[in-house]
C-alpha positions as CSV (number, residue, x, y, z in Angstrom):
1,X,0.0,23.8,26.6
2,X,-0.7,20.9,24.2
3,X,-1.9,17.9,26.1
4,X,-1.4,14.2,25.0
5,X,-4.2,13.3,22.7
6,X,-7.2,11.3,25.2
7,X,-9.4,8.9,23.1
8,X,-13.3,9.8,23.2
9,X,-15.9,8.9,26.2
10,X,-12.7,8.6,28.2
11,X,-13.8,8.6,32.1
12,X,-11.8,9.5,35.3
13,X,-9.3,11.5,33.1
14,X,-7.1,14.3,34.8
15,X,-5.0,17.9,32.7
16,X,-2.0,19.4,34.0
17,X,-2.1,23.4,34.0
18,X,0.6,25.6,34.8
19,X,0.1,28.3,37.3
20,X,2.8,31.4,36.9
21,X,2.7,34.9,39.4
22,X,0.9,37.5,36.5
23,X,3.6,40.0,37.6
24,X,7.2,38.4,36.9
25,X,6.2,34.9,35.6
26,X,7.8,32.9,38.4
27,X,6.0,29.6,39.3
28,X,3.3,30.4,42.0
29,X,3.3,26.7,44.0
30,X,0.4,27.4,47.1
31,X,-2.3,27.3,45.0
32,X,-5.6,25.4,46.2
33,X,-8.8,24.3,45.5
34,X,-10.5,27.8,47.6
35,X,-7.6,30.0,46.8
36,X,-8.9,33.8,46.5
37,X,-10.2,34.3,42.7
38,X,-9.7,30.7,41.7
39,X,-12.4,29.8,38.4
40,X,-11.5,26.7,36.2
41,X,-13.4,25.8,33.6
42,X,-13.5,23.5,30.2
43,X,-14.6,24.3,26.6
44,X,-15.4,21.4,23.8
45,X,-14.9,22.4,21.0
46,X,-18.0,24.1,19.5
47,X,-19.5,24.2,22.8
48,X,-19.8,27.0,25.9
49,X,-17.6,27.3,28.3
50,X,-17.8,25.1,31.8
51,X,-17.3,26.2,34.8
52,X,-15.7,23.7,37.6
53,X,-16.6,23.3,40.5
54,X,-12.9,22.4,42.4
55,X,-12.2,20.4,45.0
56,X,-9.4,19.2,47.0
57,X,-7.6,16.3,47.0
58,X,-5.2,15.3,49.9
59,X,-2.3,13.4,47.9
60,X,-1.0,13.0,44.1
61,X,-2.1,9.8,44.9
62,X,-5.8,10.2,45.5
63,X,-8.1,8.5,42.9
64,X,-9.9,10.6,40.4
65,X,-12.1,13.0,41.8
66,X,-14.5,15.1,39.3
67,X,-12.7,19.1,40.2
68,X,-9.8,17.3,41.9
69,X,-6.8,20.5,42.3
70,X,-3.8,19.8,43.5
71,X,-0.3,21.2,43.1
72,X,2.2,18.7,41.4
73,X,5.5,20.9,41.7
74,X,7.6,24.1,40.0
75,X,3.7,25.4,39.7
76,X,2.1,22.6,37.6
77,X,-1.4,21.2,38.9
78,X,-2.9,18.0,38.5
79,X,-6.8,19.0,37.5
80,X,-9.7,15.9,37.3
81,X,-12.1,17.1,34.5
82,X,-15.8,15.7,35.0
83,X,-16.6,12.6,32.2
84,X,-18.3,15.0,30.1
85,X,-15.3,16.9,29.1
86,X,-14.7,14.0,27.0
87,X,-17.6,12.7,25.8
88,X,-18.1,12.3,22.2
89,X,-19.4,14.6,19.6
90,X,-15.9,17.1,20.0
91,X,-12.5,16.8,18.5
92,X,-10.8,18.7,21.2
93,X,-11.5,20.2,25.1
94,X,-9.7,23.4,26.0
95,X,-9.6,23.9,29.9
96,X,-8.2,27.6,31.4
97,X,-9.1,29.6,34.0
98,X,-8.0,32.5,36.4
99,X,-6.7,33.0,39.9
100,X,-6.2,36.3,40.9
101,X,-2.8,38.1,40.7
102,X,-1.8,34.8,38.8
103,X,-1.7,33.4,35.1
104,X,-3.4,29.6,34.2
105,X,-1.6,29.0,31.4
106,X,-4.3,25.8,30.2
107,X,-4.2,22.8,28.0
108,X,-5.8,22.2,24.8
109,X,-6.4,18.2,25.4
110,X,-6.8,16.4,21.6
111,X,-9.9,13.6,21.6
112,X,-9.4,11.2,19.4
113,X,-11.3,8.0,18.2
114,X,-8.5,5.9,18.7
115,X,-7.0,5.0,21.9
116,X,-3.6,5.8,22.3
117,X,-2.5,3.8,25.0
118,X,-3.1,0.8,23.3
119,X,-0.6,-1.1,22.2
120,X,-2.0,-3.6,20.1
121,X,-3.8,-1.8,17.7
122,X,-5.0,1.6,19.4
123,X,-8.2,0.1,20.3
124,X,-9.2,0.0,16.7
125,X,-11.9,-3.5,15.5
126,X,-10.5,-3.1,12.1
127,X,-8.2,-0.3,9.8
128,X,-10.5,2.2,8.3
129,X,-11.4,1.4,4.9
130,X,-9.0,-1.4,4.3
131,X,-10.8,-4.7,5.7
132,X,-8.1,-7.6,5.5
133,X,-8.4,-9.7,2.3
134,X,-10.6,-7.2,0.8
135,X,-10.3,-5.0,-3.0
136,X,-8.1,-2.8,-1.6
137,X,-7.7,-3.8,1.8
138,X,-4.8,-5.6,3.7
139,X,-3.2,-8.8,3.2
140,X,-3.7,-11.9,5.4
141,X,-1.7,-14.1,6.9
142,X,-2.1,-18.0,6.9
143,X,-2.1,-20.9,9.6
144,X,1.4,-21.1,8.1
145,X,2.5,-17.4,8.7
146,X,3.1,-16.6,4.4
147,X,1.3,-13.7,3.5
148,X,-1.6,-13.6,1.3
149,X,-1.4,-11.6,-1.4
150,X,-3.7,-11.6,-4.8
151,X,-1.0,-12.5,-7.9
152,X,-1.7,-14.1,-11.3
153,X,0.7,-17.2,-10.6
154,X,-2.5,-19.7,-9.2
155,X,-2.0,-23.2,-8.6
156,X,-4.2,-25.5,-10.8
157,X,-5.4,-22.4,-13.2
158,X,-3.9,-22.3,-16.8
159,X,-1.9,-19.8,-17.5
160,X,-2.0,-18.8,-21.6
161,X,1.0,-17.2,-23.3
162,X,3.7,-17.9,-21.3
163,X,6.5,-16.2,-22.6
164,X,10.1,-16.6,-22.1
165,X,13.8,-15.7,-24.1
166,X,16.2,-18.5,-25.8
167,X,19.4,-17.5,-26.1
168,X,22.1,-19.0,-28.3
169,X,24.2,-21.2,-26.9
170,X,28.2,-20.1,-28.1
171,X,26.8,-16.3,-28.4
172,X,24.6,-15.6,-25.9
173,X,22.4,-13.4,-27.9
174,X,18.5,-13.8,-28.3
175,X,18.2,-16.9,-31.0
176,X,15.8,-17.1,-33.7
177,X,14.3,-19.9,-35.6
178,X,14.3,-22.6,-33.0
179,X,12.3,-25.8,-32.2
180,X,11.9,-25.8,-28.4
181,X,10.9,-28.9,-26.5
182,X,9.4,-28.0,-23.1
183,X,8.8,-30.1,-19.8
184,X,7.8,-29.4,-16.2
185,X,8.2,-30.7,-12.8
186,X,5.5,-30.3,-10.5
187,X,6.3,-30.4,-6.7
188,X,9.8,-31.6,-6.9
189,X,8.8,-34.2,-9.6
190,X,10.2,-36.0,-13.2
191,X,10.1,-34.2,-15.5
192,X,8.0,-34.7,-18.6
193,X,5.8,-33.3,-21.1
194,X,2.3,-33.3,-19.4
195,X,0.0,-31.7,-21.5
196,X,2.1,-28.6,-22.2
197,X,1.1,-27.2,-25.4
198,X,3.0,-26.6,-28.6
199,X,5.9,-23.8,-28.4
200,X,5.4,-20.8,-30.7
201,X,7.7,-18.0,-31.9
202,X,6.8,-14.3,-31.4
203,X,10.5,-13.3,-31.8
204,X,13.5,-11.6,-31.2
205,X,14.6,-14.8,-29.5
206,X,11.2,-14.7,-27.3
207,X,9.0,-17.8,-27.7
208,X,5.4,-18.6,-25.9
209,X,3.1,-21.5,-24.7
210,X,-0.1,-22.1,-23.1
211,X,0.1,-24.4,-19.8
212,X,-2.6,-26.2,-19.1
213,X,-4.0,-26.1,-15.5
214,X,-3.0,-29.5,-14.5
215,X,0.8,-28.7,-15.6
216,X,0.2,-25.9,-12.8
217,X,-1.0,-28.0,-10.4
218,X,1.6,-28.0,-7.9
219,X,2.5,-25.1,-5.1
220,X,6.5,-25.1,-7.1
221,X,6.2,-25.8,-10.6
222,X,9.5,-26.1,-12.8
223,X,9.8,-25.3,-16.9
224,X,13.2,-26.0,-18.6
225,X,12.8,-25.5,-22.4
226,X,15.7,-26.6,-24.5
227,X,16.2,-26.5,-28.3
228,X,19.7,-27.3,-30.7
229,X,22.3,-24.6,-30.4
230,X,20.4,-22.7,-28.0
231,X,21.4,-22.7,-24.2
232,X,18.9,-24.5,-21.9
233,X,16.2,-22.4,-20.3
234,X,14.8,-23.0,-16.6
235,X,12.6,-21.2,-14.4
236,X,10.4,-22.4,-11.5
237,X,7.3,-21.1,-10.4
238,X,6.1,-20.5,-7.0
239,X,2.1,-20.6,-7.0
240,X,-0.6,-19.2,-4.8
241,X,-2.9,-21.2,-3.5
């Protein structure tokens, strides 16, 4: 049987076997700790085989007890496996045994590095190669709950080239030739030249400028460009911190 995964240096930790009659496979249910024949053992992985020394336990109920046996129902047994099943330097444990004229059918318990029963974040200090706010790593959040993420769109940093597509205004198509005036409005503000530099054509309707930081130094930064015959062009700018 596969048994849940149990993190490693786990103490007080219990297996379930399964104990069937070796002859027709029914569930044998009056096995005990000093039953003729019984011999439970463990195996880490890599490691010899344990033998256990079993004891008895008087209710489901009883705290952990190291060779604790006890039968559960329809032939399952609750087994407490010493700490040392469990310490660290294995990735699994397999525990078997025999009874005679019956079958153990055993576990094969997974040991992990993680803990799975917590809920948080499985016991883990940090995400294996992916610290938060790192090259590569994971994005933060602020006092404000955004997200950080790493983008070009930075708040007081000049941003060169800024391209962007004039249209003409009966036709709709990509217009050539133009003299375009640009403004911006920083945080909600007029609007106004600032120290925007000079429009340029690259073309096929596209045009470009270089903003100055201070034009960009806002956390919503608007740009309409306009030019004769040519539709008006907005587009507002969310920046990062």
């Amino acid at each position: 049987m596969l048994h849940p995964a149990i993190k490693k240096g786990s103490t007080d930790r219990s297996v379930y076997l399964r104990i069937v009659d070796s002859t027709d496979g029914t569930p044998e249910t009056g096995v005990v700790f000093n039953t003729s024949g019984v011999d439970l053992w463990y195996r880490r992985d890599g490691a010899a085989k344990v033998s256990i020394t079993e004891a008895t336990l008087s209710a489901l109920t009883d705290a952990h007890s190291d060779g604790g046996f006890l039968h559960v129902g329809d032939g399952y047994y609750r087994l407490d496996l010493p700490d040392a099943a469990f310490a660290t330097g294995s990735n699994s444990v397999l525990v078997g045994g025999t009874v005679t004229g019956m079958v153990v059918l055993g576990a094969l318990v997974p040991l992990v590095d993680y803990d799975p029963q917590d809920t948080v974040r499985l016991g883990l200090t940090a995400l294996p190669n992916a610290a938060a706010a790192a090259s590569g790593g994971l994005p933060t959040v602020d006092s404000a709950n955004d997200v950080g993420i790493q983008t070009g769109l930075k708040k007081n940093q000049a941003w060169n080239n800024f391209t962007f597509l004039m249209v003409d205004n009966t036709t709709e198509v990509p217009a050539t030739g133009l003299t375009v005036t640009a403004t911006r409005s920083i945080d909600g503000g007029a609007f106004g030249a600032g120290t925007l530099g000079a429009v340029s054509e690259i073309g096929s309707g596209y045009y470009k400028l270089n903003i100055p930081q201070a034009d960009l130094n806002g956390d919503t930064v608007t740009l309409v460009f306009s030019a004769t015959g040519a539709k008006t062009h907005g587009v507002t700018l969310r920046l990062e911190p």
